[in-house]
C-alpha positions, -999 to 999 in steps of 0.1 A, spaced: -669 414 -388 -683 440 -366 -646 461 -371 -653 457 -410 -688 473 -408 -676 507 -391 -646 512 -413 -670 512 -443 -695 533 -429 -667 559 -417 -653 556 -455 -691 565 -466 -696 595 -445 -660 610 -458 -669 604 -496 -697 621 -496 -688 649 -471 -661 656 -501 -690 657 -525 -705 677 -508 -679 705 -501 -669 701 -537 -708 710 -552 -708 736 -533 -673 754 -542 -679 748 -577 -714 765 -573 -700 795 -556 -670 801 -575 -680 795 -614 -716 798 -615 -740 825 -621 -769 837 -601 -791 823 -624 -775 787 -628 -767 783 -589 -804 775 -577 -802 746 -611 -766 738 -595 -784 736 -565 -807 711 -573 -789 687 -599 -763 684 -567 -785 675 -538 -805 650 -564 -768 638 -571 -757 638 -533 -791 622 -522 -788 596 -548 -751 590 -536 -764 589 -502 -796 563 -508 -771 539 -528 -743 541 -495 -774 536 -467 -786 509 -486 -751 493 -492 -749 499 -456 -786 484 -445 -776 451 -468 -742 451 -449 -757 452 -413 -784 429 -425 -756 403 -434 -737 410 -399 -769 401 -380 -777 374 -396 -744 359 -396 -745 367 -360 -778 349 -351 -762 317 -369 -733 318 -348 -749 327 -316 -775 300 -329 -744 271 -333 -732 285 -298 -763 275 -283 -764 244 -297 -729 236 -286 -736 248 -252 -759 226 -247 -742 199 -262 -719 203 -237 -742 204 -205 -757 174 -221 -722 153 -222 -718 167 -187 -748 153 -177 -741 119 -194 -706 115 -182 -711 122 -146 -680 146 -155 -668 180 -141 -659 203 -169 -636 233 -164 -625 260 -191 -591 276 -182 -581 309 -204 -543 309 -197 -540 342 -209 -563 357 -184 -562 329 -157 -604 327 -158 -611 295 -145 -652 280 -153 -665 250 -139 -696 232 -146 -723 219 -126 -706 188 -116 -683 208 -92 -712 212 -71 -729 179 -76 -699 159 -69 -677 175 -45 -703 190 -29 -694 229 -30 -721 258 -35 -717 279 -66 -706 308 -39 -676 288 -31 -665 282 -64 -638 307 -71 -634 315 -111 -594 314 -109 -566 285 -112 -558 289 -75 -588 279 -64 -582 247 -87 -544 240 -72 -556 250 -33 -584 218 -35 -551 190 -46 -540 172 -20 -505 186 -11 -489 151 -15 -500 150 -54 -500 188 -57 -463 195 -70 -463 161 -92 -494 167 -108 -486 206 -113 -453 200 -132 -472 174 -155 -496 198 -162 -468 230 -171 -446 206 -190 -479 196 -210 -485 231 -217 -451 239 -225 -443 209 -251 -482 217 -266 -493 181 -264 -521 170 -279 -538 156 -247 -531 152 -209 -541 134 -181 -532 125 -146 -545 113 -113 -548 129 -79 -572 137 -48 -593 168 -49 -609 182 -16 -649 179 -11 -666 204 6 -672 181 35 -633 177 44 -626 146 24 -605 135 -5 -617 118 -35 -595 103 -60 -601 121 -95 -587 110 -128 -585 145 -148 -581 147 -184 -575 179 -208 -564 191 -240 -555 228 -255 -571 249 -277 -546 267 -299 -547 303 -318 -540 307 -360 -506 312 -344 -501 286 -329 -504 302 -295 -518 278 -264 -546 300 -259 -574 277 -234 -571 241 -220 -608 223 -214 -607 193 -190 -630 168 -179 -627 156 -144 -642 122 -132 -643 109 -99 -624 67 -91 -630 70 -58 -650 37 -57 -628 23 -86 -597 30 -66 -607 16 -33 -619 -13 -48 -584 -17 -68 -567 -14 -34 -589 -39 -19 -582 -63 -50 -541 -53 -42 -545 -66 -7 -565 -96 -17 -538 -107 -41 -513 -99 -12 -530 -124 13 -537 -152 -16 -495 -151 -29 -485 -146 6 -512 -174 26 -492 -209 40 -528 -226 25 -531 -233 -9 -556 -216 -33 -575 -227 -61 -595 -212 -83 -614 -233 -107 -644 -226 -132 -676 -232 -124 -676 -269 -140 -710 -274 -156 -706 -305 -169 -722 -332 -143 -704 -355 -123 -668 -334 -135 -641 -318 -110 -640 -283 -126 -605 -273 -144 -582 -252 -124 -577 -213 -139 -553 -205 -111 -531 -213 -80 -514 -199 -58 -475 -202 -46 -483 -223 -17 -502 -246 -41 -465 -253 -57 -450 -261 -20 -476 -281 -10 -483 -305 -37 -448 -301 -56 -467 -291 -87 -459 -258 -107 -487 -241 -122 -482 -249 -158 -486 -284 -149 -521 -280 -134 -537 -252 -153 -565 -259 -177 -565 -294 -162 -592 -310 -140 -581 -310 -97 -581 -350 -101 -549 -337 -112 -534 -337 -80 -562 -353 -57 -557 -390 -43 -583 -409 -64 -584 -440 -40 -587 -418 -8 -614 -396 -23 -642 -422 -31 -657 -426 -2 -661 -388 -2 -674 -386 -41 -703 -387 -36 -704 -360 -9 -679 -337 -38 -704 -344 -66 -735 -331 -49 -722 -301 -37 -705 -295 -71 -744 -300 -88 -757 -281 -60 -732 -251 -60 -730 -256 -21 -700 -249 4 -682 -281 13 -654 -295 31 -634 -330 37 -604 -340 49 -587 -364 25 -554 -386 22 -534 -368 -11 -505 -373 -27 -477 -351 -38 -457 -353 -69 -430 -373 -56 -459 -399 -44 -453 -391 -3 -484 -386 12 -504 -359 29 -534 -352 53 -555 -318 40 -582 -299 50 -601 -295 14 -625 -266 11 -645 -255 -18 -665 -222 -19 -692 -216 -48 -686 -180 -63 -712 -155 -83 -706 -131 -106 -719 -94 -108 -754 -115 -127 -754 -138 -92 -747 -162 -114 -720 -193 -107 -688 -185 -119 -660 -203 -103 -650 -220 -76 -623 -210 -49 -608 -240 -32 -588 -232 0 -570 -261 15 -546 -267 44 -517 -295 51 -531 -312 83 -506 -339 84 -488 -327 115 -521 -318 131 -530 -357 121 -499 -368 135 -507 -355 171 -546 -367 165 -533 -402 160 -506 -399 190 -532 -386 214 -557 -411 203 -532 -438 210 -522 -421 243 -559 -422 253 -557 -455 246 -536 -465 268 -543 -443 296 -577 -458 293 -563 -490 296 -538 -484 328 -571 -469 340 -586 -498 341 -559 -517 352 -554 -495 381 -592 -498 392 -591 -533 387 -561 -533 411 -573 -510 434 -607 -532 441 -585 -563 443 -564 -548 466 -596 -531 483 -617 -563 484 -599 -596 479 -575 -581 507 -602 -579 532 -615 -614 532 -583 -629 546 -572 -594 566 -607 -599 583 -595 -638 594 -563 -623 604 -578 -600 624 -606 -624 638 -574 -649 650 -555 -624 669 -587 -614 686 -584 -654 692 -549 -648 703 -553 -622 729 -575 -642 749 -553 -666 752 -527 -663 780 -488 -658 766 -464 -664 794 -434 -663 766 -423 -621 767 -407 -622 732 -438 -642 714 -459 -613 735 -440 -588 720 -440 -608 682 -482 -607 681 -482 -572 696 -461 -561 667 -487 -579 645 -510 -569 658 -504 -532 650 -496 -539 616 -524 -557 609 -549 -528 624 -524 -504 601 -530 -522 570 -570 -526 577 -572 -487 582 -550 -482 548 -577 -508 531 -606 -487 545 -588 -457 531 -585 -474 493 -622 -484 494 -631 -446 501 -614 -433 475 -626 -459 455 -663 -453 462 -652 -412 453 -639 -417 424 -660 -445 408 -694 -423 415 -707 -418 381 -733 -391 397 -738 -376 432 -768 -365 448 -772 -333 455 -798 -316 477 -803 -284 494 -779 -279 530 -782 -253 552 -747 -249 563 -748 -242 595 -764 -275 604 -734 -293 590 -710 -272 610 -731 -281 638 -731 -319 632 -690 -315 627 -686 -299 660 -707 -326 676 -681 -351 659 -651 -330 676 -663 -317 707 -641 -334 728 -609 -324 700 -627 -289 707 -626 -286 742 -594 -303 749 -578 -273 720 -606 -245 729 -600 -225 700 -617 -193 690 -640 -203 660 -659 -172 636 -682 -180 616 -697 -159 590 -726 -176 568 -749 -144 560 -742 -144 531 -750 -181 516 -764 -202 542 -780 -227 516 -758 -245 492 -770 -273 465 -747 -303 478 -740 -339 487 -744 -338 523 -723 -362 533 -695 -354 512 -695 -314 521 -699 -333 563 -668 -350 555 -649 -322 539 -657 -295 565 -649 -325 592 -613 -330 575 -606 -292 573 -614 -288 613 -594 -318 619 -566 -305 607 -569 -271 625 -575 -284 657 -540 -311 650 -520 -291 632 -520 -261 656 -492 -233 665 -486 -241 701 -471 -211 712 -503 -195 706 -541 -196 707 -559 -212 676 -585 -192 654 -602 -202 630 -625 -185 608 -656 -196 584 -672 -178 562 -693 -182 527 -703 -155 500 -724 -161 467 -715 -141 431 -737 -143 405 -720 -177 392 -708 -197 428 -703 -201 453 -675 -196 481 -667 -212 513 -633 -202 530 -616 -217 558 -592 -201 573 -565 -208 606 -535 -196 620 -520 -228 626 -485 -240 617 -490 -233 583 -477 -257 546 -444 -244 528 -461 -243 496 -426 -236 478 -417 -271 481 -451 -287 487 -478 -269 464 -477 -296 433 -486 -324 464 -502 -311 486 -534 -330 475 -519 -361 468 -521 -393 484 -505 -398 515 -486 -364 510 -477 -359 546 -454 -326 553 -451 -329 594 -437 -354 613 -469 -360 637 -474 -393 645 -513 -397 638 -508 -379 604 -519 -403 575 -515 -377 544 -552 -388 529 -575 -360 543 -565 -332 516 -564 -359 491 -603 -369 500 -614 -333 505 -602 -323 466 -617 -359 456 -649 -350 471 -651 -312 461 -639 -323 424 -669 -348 425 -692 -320 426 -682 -302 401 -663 -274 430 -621 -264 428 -602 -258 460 -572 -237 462 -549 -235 491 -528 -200 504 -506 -210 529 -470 -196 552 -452 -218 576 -460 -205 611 -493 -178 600 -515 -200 592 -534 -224 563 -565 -207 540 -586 -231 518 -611 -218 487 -639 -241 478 -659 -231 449 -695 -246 435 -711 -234 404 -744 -222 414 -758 -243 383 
């Protein structure tokens, strides 16, 4: 419009600069002197009228241009701000790309949602392609040139644009081109808007899926079941559903879970499913089912109230597992309890009449050969007969005494405990062995700094400590002199006491699974009954302590007692 204007004022200014040199010839060359200054006039009233009618024609021209202008810059305005409004309202970042020139304008929402200062926002397609991750970079530009190329009507693609802060966001940009009279792509305008939360929660919802088709336990998804005293209908299950129950999901869906659940095995637990249903509370049970082809199996039922985006009850997921083999072993231990109980029992009730009802007549026994022995035996082979008897009969009291200790040990429901000093009952030990002592003389260290109180049964920590010395001082290397070395140390949760010799040593390759058991013995010495081990991890175990043994035939024997402090 503006191009139109000028022409016609040039075209004005020519005309009447023609008039005007015209006038004038024809006044010079065929008037007289008299008829030039009337020539004179009737011209310039002719060219001023000329000129009034051209300005004016030219005023009412401009006039028209201006306000044709101030419309258009008016609807300009109003589209602008149209389109800072939709901006605004869509959360969007809009960009403006001239192709021809390669100008590149972004809105506001390059700065409110990636973060970048209007400094850093560069007004060229470069800038655009440099903030793509590389990985969607080349698929996401050849979209966008074969777009351009084949003059589609509208594009759109997905990729991850860099923030200002280093990260990626996942964008979903769409755009459409703006065309010339010619047809000519001229501008594309495009609309980015950030998915990142829509995409990471589609990935979650992806894996969720994975773990539900791919879980061993079955899930169920029913509604929320509003009715009263109604199993909700199933709206989904998964594959393990099919292998556990041998129904496919056409069978089930739609339908209430009775469907598949043992009617006769759940009633005692109705009750129990029906309030929780009412409620919308968690629950679980473990109920007897049936499968398709009527063979039965033990689950672990589960149901799991769930809200919607309202927090209001929706559905219910039901997660259940096949416990049948889990079942199988409760029932076999249960029965092996059973009878270990029972052989328990058994055993005890041997082991006191063996203990007791032995000692009666063995006491009689032993009162007659008293008898006997005062009574004077000329016959050498009957002499020899009750002697023989004799020692048997002392043998079998002694193994009788034995029994009824380990007896009293292990039938203890609770043992007194009470604060020891342990260096008394050292002392009262060596008092027990002092002649064993002197007659070995072995060098004894004793190191008890660092716990010389310990919560006990005294007599039962006595009669360990008095087994453990025993041994030393009978089981000793004699090629050399015996040590032996005590100490005790306190952590913050036990206690320690360590005995250590250097006598002839356990081979703990062949001995280590009974070396504590009853009448284990592993030397051939002739007082050796194989009970004192068995006793001492009797009477440690009693009070709540382990012992551990470290041992090497000809270095020496190391036992670890440990009490709980508590």
């Amino acid at each position: 419009m503006k191009n139109n204007y000028n022409n016609k004022f040039i075209t004005y200014f020519l005309i009447i600069l023609l008039l005007v040199f015209a006038s004038q010839t024809i006044i010079v060359k065929y008037s007289s002197q008299e008829n030039k200054i009337v020539l004179v006039i009737i011209t310039s009233a002719l060219i001023a009228l000329i000129i009034s009618v051209a300005l004016y024609k030219i005023i009412n021209q401009k006039t028209k241009y201006v306000d044709s202008f101030k419309s258009e810059f008016a609807e300009l305005s109003k589209s602008n701000e149209l389109y800072d409004i939709v901006a605004k309202a869509t959360s969007d970042t809009i960009w403006d790309w001239d192709i021809k020139t390669g100008g590149f304008v972004w809105n506001k929402g390059i700065q409110s949602i990636f973060g970048y200062k209007s400094e850093d926002v560069k007004d060229n397609l470069q800038w655009w392609f440099d903030k793509i991750h590389p990985e969607d970079s080349l698929k996401m530009s050849v979209k966008l040139y074969s777009f351009i190329a084949e003059k589609s009507e509208k594009w759109q693609d997905e990729y991850r644009f860099l923030c200002a802060d280093g990260n990626y966001k996942y964008v979903f940009d769409r755009g459409f081109l703006v065309k010339d009279s010619d047809d000519n792509v001229i501008r594309m305008i495009g609309a980015i808007q950030d998915v990142t939360k829509q995409k990471q929660e589609e990935q979650r919802l992806k894996l969720l899926e994975t773990v539900i088709t791919q879980t061993k336990d079955t899930v169920i998804i029913t509604e929320s079941g509003d009715i009263e005293n109604e199993v909700p209908n199933i709206v989904f299950v998964n594959p393990a559903f099919t292998k556990m129950t041998g129904y496919n999901p056409h069978e089930v869906i739609g339908k209430s879970a009775t469907v598949f659940m043992n009617k006769f095995s759940v009633r005692k637990d109705f009750k129990k499913l029906t309030e929780a249903l009412k409620k919308k509370e968690e629950f679980s049970l473990e109920v007897l089912n049936k499968r398709k082809n009527k063979e039965q199996y033990w689950v672990n039922f589960t149901m799991i109230p769930i809200n919607n985006n309202d927090n209001q009850h929706s559905h219910w997921i039901s997660i259940q597992r096949d416990i049948s083999e889990e079942k199988q072993r409760e029932e076999e231990r249960d029965q092996l309890i059973n009878e270990l109980t029972q052989n328990n029992k058994d055993l005890k009730q041997f082991s006191y009449i063996t203990s007791h009802n032995l000692r009666a007549p063995l006491s009689n026994l032993t009162g007659l050969l008293n008898l006997v022995e005062d009574i004077p035996i000329e016959n050498e082979e009957l002499k020899e007969i009750i002697s023989g008897f004799s020692k048997s009969t002392s043998q079998l009291n002694e193994t009788i005494n034995d029994l009824v200790n380990v007896i009293i040990i292990k039938d203890s429901p609770s043992i007194q405990k009470e604060e020891i000093i342990i260096k008394d009952v050292f002392e009262n030990v060596f008092n027990q062995l002092s002649f064993l002592i002197s007659l070995k003389k072995p060098i004894i260290k004793m190191d008890l700094n660092n716990a010389q109180i310990i919560n006990l049964n005294k007599s039962y920590i006595e009669s360990i400590l008095l087994n453990l010395m025993t041994n030393s001082l009978r089981y000793l290397e004699p090629k050399r002199q015996l040590k032996i070395a005590i100490s005790s140390k306190k952590t913050s949760s036990e206690t320690i006491l360590t005995f250590k010799d250097n006598g002839i040593g356990i081979d703990l390759e062949r001995n280590k699974d009974k070396i504590f058991g009853l009448y284990q013995r592993f030397h051939d010495y002739p007082d050796s009954k194989g009970l004192g081990l068995y006793l001492v991890k009797s009477q440690v175990e009693s009070m709540g302590g382990t012992i551990n043994v470290e041992s090497k035939v000809g270095v020496g024997t190391t036992f670890i007692i440990s009490f709980k402090n508590n």
